[in-house]
Backbone as JSON Lines, residues from 0, in Angstrom:
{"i":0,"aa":"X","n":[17.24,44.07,125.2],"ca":[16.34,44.76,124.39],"c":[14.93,44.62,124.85]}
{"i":1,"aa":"X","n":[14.45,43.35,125.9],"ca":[13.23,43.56,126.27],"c":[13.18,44.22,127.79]}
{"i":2,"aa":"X","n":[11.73,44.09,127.78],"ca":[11.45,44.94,129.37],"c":[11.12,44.35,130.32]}
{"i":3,"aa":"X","n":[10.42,44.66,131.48],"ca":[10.08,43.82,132.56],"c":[8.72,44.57,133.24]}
{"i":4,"aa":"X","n":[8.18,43.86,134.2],"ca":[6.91,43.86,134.79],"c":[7.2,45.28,135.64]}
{"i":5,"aa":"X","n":[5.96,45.01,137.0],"ca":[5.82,45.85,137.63],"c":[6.45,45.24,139.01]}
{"i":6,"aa":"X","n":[6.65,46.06,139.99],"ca":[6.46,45.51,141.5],"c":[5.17,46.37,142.02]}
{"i":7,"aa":"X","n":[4.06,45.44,142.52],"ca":[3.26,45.73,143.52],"c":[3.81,46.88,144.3]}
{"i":8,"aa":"X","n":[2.7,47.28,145.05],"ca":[3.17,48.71,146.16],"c":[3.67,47.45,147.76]}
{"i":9,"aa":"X","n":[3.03,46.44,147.6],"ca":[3.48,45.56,148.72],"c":[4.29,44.92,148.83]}
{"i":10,"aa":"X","n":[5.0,44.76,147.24],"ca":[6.4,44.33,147.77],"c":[7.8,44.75,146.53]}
{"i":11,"aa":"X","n":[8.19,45.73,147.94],"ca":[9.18,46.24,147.53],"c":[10.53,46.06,147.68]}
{"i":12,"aa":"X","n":[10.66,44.45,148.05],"ca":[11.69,43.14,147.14],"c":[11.96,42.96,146.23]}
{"i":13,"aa":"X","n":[13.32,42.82,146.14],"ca":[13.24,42.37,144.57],"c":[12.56,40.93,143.95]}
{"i":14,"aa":"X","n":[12.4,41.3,143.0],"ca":[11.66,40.26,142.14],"c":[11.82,39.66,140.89]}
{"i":15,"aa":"X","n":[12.08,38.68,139.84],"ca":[12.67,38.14,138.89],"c":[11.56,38.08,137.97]}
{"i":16,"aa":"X","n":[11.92,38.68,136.82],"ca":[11.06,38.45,135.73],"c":[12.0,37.38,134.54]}
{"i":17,"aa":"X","n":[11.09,36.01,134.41],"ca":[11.56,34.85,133.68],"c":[10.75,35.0,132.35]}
{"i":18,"aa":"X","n":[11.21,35.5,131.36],"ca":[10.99,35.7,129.82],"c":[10.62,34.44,129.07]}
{"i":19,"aa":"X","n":[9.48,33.79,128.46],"ca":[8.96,32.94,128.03],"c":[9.58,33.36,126.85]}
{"i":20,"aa":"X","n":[10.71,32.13,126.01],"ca":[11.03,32.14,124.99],"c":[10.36,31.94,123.93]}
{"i":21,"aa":"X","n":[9.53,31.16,123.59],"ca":[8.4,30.57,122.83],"c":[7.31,31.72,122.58]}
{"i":22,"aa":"X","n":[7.49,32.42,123.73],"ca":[6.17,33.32,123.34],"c":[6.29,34.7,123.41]}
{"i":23,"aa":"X","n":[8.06,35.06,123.22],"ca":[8.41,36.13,123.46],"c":[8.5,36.81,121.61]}
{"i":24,"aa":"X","n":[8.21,37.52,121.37],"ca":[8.53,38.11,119.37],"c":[9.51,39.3,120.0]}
{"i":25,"aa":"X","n":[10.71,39.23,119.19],"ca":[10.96,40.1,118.3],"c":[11.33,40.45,117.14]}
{"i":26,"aa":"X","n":[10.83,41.5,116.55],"ca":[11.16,41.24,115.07],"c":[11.7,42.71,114.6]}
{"i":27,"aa":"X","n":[11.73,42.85,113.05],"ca":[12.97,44.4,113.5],"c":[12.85,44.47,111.69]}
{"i":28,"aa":"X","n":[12.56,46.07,111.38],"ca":[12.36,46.44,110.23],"c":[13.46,47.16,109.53]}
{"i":29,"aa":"X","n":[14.21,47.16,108.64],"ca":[15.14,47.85,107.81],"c":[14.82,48.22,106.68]}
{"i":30,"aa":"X","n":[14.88,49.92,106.49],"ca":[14.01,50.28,105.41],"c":[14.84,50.49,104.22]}
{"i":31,"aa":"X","n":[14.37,50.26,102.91],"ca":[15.38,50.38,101.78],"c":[14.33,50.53,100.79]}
{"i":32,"aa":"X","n":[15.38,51.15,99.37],"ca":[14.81,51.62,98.39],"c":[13.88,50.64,97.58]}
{"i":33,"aa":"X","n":[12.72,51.44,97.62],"ca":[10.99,50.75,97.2],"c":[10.53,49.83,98.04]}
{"i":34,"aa":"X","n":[11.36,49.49,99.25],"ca":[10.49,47.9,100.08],"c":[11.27,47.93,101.61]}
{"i":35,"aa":"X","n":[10.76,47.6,102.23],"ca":[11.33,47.08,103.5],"c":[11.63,45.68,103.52]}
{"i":36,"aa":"X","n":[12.66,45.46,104.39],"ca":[13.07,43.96,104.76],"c":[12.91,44.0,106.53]}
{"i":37,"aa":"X","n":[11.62,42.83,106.58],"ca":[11.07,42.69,107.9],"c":[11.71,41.22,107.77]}
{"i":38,"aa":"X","n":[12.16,41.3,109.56],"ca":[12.14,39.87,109.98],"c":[11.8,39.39,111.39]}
{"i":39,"aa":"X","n":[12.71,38.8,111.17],"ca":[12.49,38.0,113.55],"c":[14.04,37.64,113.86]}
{"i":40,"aa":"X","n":[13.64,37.67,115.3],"ca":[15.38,37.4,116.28],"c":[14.43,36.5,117.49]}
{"i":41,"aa":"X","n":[15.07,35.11,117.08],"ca":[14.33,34.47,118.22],"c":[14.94,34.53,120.07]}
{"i":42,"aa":"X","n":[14.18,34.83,121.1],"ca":[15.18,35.35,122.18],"c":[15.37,32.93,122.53]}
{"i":43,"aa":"X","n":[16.45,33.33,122.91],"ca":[16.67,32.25,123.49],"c":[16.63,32.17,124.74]}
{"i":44,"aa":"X","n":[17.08,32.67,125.55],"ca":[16.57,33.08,127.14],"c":[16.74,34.35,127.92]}
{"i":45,"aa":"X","n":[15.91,34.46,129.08],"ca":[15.72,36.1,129.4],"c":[15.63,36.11,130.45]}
{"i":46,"aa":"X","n":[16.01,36.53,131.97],"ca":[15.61,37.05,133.07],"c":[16.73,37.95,133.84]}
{"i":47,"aa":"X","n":[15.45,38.64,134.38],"ca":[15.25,40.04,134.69],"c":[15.03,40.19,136.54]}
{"i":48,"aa":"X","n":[16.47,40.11,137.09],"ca":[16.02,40.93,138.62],"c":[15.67,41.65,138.94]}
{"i":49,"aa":"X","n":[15.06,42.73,139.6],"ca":[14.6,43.88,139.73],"c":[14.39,44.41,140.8]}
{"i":50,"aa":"X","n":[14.79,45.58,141.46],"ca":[13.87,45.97,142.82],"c":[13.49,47.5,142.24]}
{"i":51,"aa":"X","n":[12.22,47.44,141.97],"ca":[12.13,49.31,141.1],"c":[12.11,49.98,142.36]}
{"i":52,"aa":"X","n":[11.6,49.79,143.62],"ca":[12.3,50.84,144.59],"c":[13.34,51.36,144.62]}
{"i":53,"aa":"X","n":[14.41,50.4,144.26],"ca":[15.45,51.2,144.18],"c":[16.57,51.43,142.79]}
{"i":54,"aa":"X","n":[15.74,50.87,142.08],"ca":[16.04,51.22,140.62],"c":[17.2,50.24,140.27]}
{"i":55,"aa":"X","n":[17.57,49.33,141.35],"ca":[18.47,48.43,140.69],"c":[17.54,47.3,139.99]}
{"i":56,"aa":"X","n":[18.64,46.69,139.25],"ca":[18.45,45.78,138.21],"c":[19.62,44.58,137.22]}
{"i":57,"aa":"X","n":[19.4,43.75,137.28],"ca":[20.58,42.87,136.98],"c":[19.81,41.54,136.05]}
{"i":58,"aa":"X","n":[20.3,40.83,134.88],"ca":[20.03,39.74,134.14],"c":[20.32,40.38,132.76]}
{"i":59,"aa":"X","n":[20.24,39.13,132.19],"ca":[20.7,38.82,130.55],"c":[19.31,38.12,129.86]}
{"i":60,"aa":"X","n":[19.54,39.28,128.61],"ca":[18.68,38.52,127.55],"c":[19.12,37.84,126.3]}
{"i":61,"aa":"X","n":[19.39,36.68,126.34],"ca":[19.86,36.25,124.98],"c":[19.28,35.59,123.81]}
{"i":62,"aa":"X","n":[19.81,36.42,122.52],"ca":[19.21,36.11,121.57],"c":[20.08,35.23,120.5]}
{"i":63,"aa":"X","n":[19.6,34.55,119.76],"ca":[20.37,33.86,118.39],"c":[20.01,34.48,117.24]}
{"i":64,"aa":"X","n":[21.28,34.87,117.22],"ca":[21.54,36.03,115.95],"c":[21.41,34.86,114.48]}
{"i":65,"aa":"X","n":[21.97,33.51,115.15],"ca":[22.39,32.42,113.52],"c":[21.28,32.28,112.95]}
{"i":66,"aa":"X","n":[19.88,32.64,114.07],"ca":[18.41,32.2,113.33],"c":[17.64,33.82,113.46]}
{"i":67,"aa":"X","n":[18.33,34.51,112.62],"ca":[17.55,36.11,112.59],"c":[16.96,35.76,111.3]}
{"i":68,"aa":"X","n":[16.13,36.04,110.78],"ca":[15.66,35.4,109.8],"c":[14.66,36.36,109.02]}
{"i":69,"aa":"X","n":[14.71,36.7,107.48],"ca":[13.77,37.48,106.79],"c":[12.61,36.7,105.82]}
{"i":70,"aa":"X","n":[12.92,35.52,105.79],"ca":[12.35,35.05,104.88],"c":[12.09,34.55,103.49]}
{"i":71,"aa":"X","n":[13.77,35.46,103.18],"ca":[14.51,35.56,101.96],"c":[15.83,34.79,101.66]}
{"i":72,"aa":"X","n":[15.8,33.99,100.91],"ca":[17.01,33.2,101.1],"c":[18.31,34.03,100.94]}
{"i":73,"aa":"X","n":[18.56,34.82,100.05],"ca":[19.59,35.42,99.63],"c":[20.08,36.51,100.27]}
{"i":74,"aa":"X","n":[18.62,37.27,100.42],"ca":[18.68,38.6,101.79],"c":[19.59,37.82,102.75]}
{"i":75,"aa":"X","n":[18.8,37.07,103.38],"ca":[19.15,36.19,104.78],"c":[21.22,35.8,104.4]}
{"i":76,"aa":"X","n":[21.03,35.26,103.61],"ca":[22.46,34.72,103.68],"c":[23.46,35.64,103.56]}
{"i":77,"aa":"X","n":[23.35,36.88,103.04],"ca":[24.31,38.45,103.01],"c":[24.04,38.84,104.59]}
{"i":78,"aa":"X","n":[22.77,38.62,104.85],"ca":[22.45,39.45,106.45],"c":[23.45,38.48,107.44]}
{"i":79,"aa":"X","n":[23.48,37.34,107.24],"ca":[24.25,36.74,108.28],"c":[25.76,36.44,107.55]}
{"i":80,"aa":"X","n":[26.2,36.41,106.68],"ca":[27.4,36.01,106.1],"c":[28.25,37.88,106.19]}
{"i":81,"aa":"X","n":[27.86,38.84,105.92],"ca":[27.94,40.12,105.77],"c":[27.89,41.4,106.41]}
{"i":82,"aa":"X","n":[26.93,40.95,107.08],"ca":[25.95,42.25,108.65],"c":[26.36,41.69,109.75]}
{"i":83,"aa":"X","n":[25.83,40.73,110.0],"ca":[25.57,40.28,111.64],"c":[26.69,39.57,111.57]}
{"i":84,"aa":"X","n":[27.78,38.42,110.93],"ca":[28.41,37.54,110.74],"c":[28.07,36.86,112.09]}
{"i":85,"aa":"X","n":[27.32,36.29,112.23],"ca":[26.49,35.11,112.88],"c":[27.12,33.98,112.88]}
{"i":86,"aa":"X","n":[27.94,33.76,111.91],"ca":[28.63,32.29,112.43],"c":[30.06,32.96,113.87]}
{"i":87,"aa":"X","n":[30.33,33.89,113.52],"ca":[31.37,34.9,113.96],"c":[31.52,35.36,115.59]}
{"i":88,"aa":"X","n":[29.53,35.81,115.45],"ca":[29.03,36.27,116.45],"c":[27.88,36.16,116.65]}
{"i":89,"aa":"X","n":[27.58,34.5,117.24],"ca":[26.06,33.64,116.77],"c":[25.09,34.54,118.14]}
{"i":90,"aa":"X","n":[25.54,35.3,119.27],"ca":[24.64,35.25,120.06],"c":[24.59,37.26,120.33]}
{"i":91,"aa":"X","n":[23.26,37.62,120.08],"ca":[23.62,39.0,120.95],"c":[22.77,38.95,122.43]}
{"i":92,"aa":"X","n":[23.47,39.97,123.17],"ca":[23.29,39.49,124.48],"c":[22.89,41.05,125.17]}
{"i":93,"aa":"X","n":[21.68,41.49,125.84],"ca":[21.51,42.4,126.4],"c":[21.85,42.19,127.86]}
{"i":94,"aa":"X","n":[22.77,42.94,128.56],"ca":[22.79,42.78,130.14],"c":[22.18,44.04,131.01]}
{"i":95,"aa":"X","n":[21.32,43.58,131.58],"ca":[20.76,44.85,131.94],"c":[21.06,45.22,133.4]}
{"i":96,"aa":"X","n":[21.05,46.41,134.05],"ca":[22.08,47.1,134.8],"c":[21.57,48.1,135.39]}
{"i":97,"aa":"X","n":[19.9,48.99,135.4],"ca":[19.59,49.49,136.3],"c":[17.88,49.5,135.62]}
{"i":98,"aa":"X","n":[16.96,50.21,136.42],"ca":[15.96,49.58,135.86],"c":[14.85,50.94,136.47]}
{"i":99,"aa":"X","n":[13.71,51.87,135.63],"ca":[13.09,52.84,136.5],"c":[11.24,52.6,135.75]}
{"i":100,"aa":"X","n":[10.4,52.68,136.45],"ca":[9.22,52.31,136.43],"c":[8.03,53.3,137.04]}
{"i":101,"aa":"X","n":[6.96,53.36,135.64],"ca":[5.74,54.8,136.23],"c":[4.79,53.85,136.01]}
{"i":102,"aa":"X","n":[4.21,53.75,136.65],"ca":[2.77,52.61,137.08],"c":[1.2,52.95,136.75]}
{"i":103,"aa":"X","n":[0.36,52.81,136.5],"ca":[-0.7,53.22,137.39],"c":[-1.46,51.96,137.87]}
{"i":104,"aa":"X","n":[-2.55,52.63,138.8],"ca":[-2.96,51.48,139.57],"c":[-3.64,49.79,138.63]}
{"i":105,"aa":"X","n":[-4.26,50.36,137.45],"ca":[-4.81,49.45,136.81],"c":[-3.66,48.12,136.08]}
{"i":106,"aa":"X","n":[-2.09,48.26,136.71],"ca":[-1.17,47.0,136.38],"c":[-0.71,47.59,135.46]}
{"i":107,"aa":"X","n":[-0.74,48.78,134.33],"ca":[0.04,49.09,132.82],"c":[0.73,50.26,133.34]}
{"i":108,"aa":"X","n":[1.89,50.69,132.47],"ca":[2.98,51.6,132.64],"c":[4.05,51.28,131.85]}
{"i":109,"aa":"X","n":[5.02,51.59,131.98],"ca":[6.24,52.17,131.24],"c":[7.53,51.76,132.67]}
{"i":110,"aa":"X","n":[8.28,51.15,131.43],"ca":[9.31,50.48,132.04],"c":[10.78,50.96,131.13]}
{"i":111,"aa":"X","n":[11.6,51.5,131.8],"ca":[13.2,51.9,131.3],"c":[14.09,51.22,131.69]}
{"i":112,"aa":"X","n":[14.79,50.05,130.73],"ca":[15.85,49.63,131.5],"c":[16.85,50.26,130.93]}
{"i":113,"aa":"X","n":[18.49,50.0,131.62],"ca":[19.37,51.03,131.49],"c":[20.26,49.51,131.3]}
{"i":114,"aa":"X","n":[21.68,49.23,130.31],"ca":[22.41,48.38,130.28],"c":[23.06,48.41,128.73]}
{"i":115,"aa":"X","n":[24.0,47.29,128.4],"ca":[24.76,47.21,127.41],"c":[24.29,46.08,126.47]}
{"i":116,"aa":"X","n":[24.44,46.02,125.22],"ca":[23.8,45.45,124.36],"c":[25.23,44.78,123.64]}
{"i":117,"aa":"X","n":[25.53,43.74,123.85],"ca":[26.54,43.11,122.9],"c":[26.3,42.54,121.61]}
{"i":118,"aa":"X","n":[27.07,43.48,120.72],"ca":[26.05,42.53,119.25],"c":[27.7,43.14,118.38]}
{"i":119,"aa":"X","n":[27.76,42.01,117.6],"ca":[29.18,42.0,116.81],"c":[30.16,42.13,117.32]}
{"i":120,"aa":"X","n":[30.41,42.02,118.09],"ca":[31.75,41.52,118.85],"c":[32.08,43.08,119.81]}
{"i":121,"aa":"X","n":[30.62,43.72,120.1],"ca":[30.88,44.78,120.73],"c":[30.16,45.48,121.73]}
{"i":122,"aa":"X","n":[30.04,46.18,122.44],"ca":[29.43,46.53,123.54],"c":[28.98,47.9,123.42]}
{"i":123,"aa":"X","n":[27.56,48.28,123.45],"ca":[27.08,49.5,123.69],"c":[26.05,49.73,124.35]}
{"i":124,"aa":"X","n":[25.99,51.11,124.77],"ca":[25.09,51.23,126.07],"c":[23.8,51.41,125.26]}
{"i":125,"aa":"X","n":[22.61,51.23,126.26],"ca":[21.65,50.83,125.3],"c":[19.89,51.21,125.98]}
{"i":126,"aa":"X","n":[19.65,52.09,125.82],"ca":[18.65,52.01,126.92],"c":[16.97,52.02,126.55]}
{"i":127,"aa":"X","n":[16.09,51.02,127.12],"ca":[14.9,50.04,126.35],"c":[13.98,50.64,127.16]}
{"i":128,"aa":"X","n":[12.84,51.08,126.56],"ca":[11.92,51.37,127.07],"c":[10.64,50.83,126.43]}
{"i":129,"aa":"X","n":[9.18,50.29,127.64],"ca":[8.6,49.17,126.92],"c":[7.19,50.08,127.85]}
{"i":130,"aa":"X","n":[6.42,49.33,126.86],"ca":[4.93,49.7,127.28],"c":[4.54,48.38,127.94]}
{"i":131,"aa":"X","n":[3.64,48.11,129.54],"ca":[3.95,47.03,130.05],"c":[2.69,46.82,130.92]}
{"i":132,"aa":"X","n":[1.96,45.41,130.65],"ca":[1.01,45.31,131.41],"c":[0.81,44.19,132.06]}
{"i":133,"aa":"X","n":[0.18,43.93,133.19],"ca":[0.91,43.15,134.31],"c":[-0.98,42.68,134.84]}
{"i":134,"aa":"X","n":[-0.8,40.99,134.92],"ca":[-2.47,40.52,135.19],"c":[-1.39,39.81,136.02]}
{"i":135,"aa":"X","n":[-2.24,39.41,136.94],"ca":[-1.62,38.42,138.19],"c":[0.21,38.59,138.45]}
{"i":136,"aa":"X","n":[0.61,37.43,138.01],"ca":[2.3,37.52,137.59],"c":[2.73,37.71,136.63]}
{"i":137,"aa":"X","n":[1.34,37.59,135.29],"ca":[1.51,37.83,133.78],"c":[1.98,39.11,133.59]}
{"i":138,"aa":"X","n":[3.31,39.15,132.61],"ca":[3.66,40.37,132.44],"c":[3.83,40.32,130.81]}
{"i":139,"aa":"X","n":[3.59,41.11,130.07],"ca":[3.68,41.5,128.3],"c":[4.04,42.85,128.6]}
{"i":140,"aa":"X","n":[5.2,42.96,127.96],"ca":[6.09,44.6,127.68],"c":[5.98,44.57,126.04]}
{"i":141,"aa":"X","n":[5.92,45.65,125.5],"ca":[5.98,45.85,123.79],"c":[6.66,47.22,123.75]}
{"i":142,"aa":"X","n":[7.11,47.38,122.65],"ca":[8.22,48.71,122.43],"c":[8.72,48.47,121.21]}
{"i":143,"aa":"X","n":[9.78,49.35,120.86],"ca":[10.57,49.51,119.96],"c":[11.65,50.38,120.37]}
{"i":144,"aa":"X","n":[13.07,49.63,119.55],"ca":[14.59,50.41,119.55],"c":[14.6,50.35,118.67]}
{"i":145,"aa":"X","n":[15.88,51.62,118.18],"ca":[16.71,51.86,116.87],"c":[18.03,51.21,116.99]}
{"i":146,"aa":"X","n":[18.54,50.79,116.53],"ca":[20.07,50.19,116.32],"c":[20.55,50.9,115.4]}
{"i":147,"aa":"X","n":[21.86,51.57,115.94],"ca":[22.52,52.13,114.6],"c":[23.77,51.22,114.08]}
{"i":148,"aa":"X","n":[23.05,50.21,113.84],"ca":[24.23,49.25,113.3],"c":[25.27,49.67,112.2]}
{"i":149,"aa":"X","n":[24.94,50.56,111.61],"ca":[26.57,51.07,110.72],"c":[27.34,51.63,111.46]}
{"i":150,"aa":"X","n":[26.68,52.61,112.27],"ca":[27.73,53.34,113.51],"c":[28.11,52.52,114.32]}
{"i":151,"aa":"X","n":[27.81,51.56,114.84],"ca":[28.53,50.23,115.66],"c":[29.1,49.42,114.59]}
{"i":152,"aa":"X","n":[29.53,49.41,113.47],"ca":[30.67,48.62,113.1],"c":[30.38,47.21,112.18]}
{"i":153,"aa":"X","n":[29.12,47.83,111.98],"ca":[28.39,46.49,110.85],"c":[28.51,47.45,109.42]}
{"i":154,"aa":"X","n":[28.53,46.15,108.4],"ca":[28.67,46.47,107.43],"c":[27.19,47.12,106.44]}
{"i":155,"aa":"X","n":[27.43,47.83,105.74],"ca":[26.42,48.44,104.79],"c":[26.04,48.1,104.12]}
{"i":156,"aa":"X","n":[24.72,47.13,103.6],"ca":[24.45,46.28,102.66],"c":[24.33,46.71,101.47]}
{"i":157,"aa":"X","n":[23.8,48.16,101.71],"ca":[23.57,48.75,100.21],"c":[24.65,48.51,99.03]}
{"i":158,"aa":"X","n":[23.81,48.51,97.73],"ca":[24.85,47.98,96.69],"c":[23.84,49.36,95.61]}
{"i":159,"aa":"X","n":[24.91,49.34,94.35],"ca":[24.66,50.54,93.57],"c":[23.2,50.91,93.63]}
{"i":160,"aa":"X","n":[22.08,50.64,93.47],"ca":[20.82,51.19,92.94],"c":[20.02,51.35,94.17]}
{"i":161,"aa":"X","n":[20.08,50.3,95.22],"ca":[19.39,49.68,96.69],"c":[20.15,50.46,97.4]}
{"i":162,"aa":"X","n":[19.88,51.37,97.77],"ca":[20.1,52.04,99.02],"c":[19.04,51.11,100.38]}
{"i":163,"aa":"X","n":[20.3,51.07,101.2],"ca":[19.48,50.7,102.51],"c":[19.64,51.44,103.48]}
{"i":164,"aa":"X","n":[18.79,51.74,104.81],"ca":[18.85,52.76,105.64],"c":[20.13,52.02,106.8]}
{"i":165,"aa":"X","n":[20.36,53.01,107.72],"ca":[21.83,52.98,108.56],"c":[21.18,52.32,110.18]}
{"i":166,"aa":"X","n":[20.12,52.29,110.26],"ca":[19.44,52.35,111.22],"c":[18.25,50.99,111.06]}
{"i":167,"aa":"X","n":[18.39,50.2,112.12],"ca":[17.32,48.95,112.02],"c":[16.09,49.27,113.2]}
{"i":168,"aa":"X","n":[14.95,49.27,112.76],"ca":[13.95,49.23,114.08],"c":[13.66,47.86,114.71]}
{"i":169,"aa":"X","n":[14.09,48.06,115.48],"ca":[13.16,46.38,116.46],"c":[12.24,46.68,117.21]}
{"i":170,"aa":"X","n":[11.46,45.49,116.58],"ca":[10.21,45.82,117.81],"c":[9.87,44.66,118.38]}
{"i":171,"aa":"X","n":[9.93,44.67,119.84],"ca":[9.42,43.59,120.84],"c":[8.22,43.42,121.65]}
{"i":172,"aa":"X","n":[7.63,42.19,121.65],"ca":[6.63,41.98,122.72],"c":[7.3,40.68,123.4]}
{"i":173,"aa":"X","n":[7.55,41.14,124.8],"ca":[8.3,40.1,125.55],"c":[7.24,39.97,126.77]}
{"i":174,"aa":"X","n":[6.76,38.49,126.96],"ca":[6.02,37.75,127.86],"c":[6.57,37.35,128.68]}
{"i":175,"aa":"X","n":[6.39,37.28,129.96],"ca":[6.8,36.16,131.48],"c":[6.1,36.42,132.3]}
{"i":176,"aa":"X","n":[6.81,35.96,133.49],"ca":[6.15,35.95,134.49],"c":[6.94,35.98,136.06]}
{"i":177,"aa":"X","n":[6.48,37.03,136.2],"ca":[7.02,37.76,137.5],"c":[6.92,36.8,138.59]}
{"i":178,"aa":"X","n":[8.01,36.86,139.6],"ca":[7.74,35.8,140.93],"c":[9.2,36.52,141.78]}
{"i":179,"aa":"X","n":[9.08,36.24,142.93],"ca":[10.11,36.99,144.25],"c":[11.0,35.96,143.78]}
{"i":180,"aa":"X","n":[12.06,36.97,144.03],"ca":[13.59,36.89,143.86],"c":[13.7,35.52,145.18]}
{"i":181,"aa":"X","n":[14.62,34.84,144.91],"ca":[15.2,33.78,145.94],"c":[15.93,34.52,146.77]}
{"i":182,"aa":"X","n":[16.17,34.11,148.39],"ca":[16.67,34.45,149.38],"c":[17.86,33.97,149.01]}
{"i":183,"aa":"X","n":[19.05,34.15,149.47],"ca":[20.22,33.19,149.45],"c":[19.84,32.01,150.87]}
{"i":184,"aa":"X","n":[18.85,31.76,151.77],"ca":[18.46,30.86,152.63],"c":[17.38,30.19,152.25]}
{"i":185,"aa":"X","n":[16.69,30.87,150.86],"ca":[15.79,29.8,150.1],"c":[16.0,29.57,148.69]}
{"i":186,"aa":"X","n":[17.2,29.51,148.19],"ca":[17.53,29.4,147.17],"c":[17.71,27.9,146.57]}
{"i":187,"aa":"X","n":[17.9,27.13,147.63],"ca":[18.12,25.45,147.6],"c":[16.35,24.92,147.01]}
């Protein structure tokens, strides 16, 4: 669900973007009758191979679903006992799988990755697109996806009066820091 940096015009190697967990947010809005329920999905770890020359792309982002969290005790305990079943299916896992990038010279642009999103015991294709700006190796991507988590096989929280919507927004700002891919002769 998050994005990745740029490659320089000088090197058109691949290159690994390592996702700072601590300083990565995402958080994700579900709208329902009279109020929204905002929360967070802490990523637990993230990196990102890349060669945008040639649009390949390979790594996993993983998140802990057991600590998605609204703030609400009761919300929270239906969201994970009910929706997500988090004890069930504690981790969702983005694998990402091809990767396309529009630049401009000043380091910011737009980044598309292409890959599958495992969340409830299931796999769907999933494709993330991030607004992305790049100082030295510093890279910050921000965006937003829709999840249609009822159509993938999660349950409907709504109860008689509370209508809740079918559709969750997440929105991410994912931090790291870009550095060249290891050789397999400098990988030691």
């Amino acid at each position: 669900m998050l994005v990745v940096g740029i490659a320089a015009p000088a090197r058109a190697a691949e290159q690994v973007l390592r996702l700072d967990a601590a300083a990565t947010r995402v958080g994700f809005t579900l709208d329902a009758t009279m109020h929204a329920a905002k929360g967070t999905l802490p990523l637990r770890e993230g990196e990102i191979g890349l060669d945008l020359a040639t649009g390949t792309a390979h790594g996993r982002l993983v998140f802990d679903a057991t600590r998605a969290d609204t703030g609400h005790e009761a919300r929270d305990r239906k969201m994970h006992e009910e929706v997500l079943e988090s004890a069930r299916y504690p981790e969702i896992v983005y694998t990402v799988s091809a990767a396309k990038a529009d630049f401009a010279a000043d380091g910011t642009g737009t980044v598309t990755l292409q890959g599958i999103l495992a969340i409830h015991g299931a796999d769907h294709p999933c494709t993330v697109t991030g607004r992305v700006r790049r100082k030295g190796d510093d890279v910050v991507a921000e965006g937003d996806l829709v999840i249609p988590y009822v159509a993938w096989g999660m349950r409907d929280p709504s109860v008689f009066l509370l209508r809740v919507a079918k559709e969750v927004v997440v929105h991410f700002t994912a931090v790291g820091t870009l550095a060249p891919a290891r050789s397999p002769d400098n990988a030691r």
